[in-house]
Backbone bond lengths (Angstrom), bond angles and torsions (degrees), N, CA, C in turn:
res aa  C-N    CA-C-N  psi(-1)  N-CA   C-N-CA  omega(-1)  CA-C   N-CA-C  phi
1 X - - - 1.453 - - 1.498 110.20 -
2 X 1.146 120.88 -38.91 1.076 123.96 -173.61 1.568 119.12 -96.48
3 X 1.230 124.90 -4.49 1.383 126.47 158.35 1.456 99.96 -90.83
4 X 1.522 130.07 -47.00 1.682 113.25 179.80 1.289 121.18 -64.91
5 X 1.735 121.61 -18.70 1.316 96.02 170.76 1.406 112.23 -115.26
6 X 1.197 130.07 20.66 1.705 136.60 126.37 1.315 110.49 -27.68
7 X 1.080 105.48 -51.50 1.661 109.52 -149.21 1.646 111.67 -86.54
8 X 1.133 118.01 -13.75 1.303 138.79 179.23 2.051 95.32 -76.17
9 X 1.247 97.93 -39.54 2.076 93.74 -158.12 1.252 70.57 -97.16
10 X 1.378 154.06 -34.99 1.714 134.40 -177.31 1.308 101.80 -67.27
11 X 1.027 146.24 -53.84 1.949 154.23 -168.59 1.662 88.82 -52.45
12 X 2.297 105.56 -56.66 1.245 90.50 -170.90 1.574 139.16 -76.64
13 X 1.123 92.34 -6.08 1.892 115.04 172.72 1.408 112.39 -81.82
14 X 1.279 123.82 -35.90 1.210 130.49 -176.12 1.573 116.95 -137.34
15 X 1.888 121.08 89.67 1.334 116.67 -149.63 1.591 103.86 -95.72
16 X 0.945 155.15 -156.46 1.504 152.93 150.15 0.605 126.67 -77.03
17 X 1.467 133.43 139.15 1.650 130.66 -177.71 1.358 97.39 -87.67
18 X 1.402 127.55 120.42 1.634 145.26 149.74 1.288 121.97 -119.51
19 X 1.381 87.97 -175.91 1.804 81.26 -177.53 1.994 121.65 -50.66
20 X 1.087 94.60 -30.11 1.514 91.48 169.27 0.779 139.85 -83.80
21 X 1.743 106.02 -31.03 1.783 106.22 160.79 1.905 109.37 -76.24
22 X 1.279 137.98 -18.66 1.144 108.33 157.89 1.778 140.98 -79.77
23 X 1.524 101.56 -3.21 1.350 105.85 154.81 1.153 151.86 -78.32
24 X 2.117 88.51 -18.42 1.761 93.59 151.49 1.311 106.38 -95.77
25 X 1.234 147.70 9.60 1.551 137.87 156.52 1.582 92.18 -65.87
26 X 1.451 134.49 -47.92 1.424 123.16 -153.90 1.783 104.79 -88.68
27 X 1.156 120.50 -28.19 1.351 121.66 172.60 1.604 107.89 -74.70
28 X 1.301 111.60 -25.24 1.783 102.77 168.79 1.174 109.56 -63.05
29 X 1.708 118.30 -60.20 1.373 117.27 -177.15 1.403 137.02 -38.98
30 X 1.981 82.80 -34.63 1.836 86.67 -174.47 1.706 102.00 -89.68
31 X 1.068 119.06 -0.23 1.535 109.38 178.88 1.841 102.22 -82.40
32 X 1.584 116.26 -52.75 1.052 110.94 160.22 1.887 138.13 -37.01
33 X 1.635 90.85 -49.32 1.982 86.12 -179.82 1.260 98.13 -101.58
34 X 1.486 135.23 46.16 1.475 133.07 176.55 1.839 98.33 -85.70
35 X 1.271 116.19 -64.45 1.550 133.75 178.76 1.815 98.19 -36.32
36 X 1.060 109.18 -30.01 1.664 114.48 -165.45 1.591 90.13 -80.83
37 X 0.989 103.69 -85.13 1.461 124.01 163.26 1.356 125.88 13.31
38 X 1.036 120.59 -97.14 1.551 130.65 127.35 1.676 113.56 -5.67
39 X 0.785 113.17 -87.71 1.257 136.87 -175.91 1.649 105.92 -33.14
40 X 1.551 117.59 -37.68 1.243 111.72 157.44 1.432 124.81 -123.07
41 X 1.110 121.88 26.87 1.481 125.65 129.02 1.188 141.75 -62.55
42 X 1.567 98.36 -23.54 1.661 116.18 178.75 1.352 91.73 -85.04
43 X 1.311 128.57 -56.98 1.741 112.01 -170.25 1.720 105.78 -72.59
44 X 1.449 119.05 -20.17 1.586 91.20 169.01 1.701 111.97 -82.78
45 X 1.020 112.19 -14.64 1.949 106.50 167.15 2.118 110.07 -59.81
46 X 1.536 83.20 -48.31 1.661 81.27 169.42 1.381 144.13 -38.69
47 X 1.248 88.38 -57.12 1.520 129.13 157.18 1.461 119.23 -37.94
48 X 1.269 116.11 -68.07 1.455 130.45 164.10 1.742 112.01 -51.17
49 X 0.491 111.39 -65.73 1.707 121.39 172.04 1.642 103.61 -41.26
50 X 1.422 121.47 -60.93 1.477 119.43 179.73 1.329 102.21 -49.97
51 X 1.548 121.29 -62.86 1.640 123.01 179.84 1.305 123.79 -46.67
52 X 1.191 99.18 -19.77 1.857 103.26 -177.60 1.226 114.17 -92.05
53 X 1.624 125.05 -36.73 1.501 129.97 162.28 1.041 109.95 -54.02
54 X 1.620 125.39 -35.17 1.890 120.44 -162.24 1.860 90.12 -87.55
55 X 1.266 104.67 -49.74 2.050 97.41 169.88 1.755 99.32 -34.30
56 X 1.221 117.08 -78.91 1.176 116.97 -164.19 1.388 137.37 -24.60
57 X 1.466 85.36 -56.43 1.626 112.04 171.43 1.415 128.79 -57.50
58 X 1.933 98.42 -47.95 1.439 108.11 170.35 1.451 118.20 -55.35
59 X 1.246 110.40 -15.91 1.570 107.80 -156.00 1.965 83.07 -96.30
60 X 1.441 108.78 -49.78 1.362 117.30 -166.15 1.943 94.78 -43.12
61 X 1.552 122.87 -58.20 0.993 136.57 -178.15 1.425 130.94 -49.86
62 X 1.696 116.96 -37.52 1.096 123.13 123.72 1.447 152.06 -31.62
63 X 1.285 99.48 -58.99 1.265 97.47 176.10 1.926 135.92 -60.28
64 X 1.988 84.24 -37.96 1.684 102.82 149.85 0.837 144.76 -45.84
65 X 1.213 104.54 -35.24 1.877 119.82 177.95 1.967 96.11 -81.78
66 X 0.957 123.94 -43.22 1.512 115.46 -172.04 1.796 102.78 -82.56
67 X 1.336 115.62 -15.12 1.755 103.58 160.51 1.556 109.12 -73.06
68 X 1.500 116.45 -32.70 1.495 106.51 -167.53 1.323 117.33 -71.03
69 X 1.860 111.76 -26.87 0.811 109.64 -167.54 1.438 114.91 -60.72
70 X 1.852 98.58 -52.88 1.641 112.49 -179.81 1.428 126.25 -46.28
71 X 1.534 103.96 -17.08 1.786 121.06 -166.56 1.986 96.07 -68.57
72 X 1.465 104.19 131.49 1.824 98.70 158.02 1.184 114.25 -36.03
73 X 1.412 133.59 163.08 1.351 142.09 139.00 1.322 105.02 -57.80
74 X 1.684 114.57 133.82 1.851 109.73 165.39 1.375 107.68 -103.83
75 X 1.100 116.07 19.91 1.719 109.50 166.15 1.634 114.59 -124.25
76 X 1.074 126.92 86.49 1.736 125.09 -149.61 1.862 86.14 -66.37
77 X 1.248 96.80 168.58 1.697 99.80 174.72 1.595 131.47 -62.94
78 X 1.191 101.66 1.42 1.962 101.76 -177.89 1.440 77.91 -96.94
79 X 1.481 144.08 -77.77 1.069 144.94 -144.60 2.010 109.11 -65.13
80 X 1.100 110.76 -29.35 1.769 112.38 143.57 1.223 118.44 -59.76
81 X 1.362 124.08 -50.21 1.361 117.70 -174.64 1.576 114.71 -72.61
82 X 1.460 107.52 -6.81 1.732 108.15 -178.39 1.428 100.08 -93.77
83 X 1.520 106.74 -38.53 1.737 91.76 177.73 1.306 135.88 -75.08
84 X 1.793 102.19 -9.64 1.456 102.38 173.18 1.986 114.07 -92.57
85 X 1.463 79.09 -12.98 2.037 88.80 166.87 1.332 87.68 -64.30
86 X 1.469 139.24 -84.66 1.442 132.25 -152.39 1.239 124.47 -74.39
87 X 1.250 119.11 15.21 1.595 136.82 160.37 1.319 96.55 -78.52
88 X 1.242 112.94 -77.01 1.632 146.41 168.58 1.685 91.97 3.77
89 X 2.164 109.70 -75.79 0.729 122.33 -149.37 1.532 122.75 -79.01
90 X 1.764 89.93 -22.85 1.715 99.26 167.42 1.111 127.24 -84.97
91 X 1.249 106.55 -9.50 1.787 117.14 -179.88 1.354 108.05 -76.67
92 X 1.777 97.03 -32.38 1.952 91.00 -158.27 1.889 86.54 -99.07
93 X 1.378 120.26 10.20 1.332 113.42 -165.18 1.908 89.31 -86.46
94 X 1.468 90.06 -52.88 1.387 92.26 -165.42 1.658 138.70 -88.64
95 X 1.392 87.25 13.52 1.840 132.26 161.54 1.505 103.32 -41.04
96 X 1.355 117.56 147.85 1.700 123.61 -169.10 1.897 73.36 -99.30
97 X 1.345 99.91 136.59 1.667 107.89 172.18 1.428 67.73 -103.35
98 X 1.833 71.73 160.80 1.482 131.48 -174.44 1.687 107.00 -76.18
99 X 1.534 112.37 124.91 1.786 92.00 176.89 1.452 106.53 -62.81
100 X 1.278 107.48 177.20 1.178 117.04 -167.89 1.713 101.36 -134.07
101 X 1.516 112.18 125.69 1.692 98.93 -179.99 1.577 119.71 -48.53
102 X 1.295 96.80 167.89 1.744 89.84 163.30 1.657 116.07 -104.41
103 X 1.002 117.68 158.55 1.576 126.09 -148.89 1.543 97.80 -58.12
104 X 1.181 132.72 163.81 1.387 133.18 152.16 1.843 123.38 -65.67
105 X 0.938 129.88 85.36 1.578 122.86 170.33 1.640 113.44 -22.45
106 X 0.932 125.94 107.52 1.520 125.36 158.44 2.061 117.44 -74.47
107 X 0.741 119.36 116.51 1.336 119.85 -169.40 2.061 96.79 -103.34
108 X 1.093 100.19 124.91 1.713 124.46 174.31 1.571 114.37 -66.53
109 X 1.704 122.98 90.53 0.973 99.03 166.86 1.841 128.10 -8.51
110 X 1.336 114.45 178.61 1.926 116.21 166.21 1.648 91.82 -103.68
111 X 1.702 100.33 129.44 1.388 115.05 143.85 1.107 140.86 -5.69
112 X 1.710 146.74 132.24 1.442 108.24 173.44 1.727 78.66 -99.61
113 X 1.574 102.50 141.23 1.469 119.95 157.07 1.635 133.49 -73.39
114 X 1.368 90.90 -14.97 1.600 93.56 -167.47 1.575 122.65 -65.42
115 X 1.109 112.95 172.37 1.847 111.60 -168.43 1.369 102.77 -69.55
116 X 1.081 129.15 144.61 1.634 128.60 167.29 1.155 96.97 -74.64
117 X 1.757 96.76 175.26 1.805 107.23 -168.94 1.259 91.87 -86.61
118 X 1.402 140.99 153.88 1.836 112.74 142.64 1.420 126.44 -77.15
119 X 1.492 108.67 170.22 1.874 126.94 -140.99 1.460 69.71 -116.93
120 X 1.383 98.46 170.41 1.534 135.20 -173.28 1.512 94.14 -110.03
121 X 1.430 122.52 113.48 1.251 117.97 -170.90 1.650 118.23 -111.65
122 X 0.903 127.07 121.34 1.998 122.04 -160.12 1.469 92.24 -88.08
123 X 1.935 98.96 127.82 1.411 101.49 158.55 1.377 125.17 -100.40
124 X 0.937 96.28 162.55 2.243 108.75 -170.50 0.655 110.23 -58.93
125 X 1.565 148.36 120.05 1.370 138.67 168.04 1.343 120.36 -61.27
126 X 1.237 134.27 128.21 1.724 107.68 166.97 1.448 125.35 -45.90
127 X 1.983 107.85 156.84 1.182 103.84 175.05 1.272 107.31 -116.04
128 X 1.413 109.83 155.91 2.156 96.42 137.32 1.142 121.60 -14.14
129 X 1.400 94.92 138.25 1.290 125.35 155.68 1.658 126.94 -81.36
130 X 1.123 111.95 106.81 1.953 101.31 -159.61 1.571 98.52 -67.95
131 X 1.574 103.76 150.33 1.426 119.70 -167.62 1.533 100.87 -101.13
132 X 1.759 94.77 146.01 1.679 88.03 -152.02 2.090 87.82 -96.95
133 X 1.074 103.12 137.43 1.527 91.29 -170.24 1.590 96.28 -80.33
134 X 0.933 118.42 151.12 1.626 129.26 161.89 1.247 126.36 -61.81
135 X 1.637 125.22 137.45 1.582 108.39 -179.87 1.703 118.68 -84.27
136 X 1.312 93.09 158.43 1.459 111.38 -173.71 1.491 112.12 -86.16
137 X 1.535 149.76 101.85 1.017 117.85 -177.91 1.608 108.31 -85.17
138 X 1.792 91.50 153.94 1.364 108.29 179.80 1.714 114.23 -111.43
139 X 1.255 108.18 129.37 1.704 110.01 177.89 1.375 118.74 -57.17
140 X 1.175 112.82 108.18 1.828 109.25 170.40 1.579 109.88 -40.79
141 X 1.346 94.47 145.26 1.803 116.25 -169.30 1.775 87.51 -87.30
142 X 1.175 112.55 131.13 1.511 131.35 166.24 1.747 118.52 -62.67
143 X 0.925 122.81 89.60 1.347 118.94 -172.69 1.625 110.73 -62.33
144 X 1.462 142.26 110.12 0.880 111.47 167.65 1.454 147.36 -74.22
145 X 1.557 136.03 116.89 1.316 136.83 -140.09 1.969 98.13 -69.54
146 X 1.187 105.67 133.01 1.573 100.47 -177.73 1.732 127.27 -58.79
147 X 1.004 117.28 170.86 1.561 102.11 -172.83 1.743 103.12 -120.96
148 X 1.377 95.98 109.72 1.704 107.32 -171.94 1.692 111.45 -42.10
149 X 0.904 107.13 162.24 1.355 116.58 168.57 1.876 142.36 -78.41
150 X 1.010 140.99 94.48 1.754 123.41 -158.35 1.262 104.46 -55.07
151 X 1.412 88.03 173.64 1.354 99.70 -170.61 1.900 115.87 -118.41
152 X 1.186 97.24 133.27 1.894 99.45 -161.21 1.548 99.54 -82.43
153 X 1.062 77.42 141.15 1.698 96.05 -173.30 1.706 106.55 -99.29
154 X 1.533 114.82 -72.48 1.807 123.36 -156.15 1.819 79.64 -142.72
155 X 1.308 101.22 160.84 1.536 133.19 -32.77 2.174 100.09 -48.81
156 X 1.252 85.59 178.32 2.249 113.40 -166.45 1.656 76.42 -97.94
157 X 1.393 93.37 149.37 1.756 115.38 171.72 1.302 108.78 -52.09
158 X 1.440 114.85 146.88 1.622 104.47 164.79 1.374 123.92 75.11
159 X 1.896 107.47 36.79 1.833 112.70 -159.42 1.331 69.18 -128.33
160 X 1.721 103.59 132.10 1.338 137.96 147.61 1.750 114.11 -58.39
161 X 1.184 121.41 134.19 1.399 124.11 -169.91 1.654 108.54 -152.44
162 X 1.302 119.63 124.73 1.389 135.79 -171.52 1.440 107.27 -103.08
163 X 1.147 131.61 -58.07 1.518 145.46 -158.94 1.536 119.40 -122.16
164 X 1.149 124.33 -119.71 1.290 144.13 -174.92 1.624 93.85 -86.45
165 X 1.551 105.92 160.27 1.749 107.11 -174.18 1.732 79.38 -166.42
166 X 1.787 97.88 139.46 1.817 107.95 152.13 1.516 105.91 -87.72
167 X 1.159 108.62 120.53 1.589 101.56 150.42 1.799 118.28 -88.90
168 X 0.955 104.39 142.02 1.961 110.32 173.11 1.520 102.77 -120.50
169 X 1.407 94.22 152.48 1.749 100.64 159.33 1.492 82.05 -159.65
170 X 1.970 104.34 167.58 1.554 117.60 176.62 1.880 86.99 -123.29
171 X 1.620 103.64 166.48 1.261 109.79 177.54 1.570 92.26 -146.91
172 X 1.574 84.80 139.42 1.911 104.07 -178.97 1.210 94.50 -120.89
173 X 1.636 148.89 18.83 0.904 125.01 175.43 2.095 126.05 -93.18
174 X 1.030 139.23 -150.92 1.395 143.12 131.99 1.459 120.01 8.08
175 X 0.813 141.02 142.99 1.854 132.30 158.73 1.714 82.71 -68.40
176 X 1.623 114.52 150.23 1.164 118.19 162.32 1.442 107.33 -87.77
177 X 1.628 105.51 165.87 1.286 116.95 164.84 1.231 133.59 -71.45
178 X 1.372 112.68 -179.80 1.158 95.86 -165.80 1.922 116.36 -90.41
179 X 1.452 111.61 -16.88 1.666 117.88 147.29 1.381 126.52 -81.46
180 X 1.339 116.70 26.64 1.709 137.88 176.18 1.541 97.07 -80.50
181 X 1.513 93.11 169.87 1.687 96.29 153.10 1.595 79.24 157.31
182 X 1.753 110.20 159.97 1.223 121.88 170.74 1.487 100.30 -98.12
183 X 1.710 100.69 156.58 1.426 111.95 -156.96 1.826 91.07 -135.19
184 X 1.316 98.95 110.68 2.208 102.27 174.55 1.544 93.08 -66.55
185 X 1.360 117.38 134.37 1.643 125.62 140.57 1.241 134.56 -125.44
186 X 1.398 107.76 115.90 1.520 116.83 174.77 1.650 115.41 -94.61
187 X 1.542 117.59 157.81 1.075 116.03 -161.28 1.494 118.85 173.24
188 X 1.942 112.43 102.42 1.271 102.07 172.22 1.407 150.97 -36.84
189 X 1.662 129.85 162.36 1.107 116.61 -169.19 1.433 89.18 -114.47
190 X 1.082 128.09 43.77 1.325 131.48 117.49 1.292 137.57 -86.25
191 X 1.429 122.14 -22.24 1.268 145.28 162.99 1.437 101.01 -74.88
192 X 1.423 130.59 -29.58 1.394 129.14 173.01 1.326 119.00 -57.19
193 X 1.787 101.73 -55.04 1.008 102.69 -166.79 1.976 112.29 -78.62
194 X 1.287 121.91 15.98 1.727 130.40 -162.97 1.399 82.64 -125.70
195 X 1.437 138.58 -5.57 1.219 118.77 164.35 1.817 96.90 71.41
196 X 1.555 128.72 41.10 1.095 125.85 -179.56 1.601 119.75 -96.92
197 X 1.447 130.20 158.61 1.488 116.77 168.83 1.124 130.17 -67.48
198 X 1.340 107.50 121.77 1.772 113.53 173.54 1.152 130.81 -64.25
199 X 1.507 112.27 124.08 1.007 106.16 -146.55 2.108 114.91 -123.19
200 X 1.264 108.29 142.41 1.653 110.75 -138.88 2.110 89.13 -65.47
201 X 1.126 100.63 -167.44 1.468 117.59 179.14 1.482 109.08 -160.05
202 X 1.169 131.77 -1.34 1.434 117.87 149.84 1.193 115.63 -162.31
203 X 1.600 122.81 158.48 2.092 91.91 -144.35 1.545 81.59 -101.15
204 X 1.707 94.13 164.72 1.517 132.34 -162.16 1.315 114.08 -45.84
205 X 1.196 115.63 113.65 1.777 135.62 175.56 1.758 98.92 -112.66
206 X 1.638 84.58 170.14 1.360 105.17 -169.98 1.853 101.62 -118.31
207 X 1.116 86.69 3.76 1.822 92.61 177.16 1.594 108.06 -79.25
208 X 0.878 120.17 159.21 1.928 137.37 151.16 1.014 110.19 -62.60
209 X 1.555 126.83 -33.87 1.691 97.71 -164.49 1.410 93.32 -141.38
210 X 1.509 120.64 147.90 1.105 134.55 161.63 1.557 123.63 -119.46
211 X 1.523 106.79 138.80 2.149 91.12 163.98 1.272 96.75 -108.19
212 X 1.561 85.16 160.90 2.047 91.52 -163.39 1.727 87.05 -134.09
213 X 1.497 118.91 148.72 1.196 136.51 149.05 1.427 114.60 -80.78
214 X 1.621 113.22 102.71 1.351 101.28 -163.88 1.661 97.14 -83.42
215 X 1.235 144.21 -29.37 1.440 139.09 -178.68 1.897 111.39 -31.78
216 X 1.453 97.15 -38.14 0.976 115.61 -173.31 2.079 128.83 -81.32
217 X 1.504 96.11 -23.18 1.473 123.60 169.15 1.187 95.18 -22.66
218 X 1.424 148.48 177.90 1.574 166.92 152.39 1.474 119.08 -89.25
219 X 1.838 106.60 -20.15 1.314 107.72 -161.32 2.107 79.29 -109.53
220 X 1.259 101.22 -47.75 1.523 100.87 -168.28 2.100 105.77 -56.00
221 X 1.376 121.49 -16.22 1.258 141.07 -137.43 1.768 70.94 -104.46
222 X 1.004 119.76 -56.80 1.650 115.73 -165.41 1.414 122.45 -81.88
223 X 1.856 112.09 -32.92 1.056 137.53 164.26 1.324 140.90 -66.98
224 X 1.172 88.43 -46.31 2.186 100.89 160.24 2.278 92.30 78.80
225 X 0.849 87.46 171.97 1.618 96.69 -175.45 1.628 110.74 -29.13
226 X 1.487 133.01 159.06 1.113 122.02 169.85 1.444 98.71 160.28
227 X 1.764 106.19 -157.60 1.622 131.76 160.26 1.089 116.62 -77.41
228 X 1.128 126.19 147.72 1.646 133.89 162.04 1.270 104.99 -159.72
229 X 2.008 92.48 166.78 1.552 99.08 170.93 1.332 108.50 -134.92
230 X 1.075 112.11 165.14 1.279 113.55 -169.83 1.858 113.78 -128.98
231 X 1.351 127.28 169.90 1.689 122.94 154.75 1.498 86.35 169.45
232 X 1.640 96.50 174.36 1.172 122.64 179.53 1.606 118.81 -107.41
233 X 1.109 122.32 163.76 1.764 117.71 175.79 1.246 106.45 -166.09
234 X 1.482 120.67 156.11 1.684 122.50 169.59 1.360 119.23 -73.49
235 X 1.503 102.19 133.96 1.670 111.13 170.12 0.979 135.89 -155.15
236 X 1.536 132.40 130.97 1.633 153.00 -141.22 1.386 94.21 -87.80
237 X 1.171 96.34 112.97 1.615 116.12 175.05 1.831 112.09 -62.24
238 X 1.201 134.98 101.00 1.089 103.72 166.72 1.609 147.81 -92.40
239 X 1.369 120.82 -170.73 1.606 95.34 -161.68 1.708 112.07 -72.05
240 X 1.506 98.31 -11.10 1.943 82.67 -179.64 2.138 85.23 -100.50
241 X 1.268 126.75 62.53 1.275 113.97 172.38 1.665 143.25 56.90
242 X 1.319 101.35 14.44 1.037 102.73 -145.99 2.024 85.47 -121.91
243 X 1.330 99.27 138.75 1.731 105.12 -159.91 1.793 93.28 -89.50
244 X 1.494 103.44 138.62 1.441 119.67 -176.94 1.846 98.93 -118.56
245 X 1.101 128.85 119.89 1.897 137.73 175.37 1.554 96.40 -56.48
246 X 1.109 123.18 116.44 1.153 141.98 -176.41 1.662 114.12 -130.27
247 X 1.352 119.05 -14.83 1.548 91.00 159.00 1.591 99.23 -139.49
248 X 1.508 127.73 -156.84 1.165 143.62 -173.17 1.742 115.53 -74.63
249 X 1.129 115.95 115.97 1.484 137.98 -178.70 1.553 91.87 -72.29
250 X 2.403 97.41 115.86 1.602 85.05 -163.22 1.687 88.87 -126.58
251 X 1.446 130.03 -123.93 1.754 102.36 -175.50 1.171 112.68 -94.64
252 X 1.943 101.42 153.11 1.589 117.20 172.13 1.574 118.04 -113.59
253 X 1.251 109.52 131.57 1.584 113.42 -172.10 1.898 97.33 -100.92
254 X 1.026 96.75 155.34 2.151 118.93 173.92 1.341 104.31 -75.83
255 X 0.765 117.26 122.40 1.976 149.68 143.82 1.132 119.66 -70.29
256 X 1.554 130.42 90.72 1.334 111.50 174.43 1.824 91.82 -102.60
257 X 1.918 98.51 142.33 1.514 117.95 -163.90 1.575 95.57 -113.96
258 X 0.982 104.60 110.17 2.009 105.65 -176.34 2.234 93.68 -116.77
């Protein structure tokens, strides 16, 4: 009696471990290391999170460095080489110089004071008197006085002319000489405007009036219909015939040649 019902409060004090009593051994445990548990899951989430910001960054940090690389330089190499000249120049400007000795004094032997000997001194001989040469007179150069210009009479400025034409002029000047003669010149105003020589149309008479075949002119011959001008002037015949302008070119009136 007393060992069988012992054995009943021993079974009940101390029951068997089976499958059921080790599942409340394992549900105790985990209620106990649950707080733990947790507790470091949260610092390995932490954890993860720090590693993932420093990924981030590394990559962010990276990636910067390979834009800078690709970026131009903004300082091309003269403009480096000027700023390290003016580094250069402020560095070595504002450098403690070096003392510098002070000069050596040179000291001057003493003078000799004593009297000089006297020199043998050469006097000037007199000279001549320069001879004043006498003047030479010279004959005044003859200016020759210019020889005015005539004066045009017919045709009136601004006369249309087809054929044959009188020219007139009167002269108040000198009797001419005897290699004188008035000389007609006609002459485009294209030749006017080239600043060219005017050139005569019938050779040099001593008359006032001439008729001229203008078809025949030299200037009308090259020119063909148009403007012109015309006047008269004095000119020195020379000995092979040939007319030299001998006085003052005085007024010219327009020819229009249709």
């Amino acid at each position: 009696m007393t060992e069988e019902s012992s054995r009943p409060q021993q079974e009940a004090k101390h029951p068997e471990i089976g499958p059921l009593g080790g599942l409340g051994i394992a549900r105790r445990f985990d209620i106990i290391a649950a707080p733990g548990r947790r507790a470091l899951q949260g610092r390995m989430g932490i954890v993860r999170i720090v590693l993932l910001v420093l990924a981030v960054v590394t990559i962010a940090i990276v990636a910067y460095a390979q834009w800078l690389a690709f970026q131009p330089n903004p300082y091309p190499a003269a403009t480096l080489a000027a700023l390290n000249r003016e580094r250069y120049e402020d560095a070595f400007a504002s450098s403690t110089p070096l003392p510098t000795a002070p000069a050596p004094t040179v000291t001057l032997p003493p003078t000799d004071t004593s009297t000089p000997k006297p020199t043998n001194t050469l006097v000037p001989l007199p000279t001549r008197k320069p001879t004043r040469s006498r003047p030479t007179a010279t004959k005044p150069v003859a200016i020759p006085t210019p020889v005015p210009a005539p004066v045009l009479v017919a045709p009136d400025d601004g006369v249309t002319a087809l054929g044959r034409m009188v020219f007139e002029w009167t002269w108040d000047g000198p009797p001419l000489k005897e290699n004188q003669a008035f000389d007609l010149r006609i002459w485009s105003v294209q030749e006017d405007e080239k600043d060219s020589p005017r050139r005569g149309v019938v050779p040099p008479t001593k008359d006032t009036r001439v008729e001229v075949s203008l078809p025949v002119a030299p200037a009308i011959v090259d020119f063909g219909p148009g403007d012109y001008f015309w006047t008269v002037v004095i000119v020195e015949v020379r000995a092979d015939g040939s007319p030299q302008v001998a006085g003052v070119w005085g007024e010219s009136r327009r020819l229009v040649y249709r």
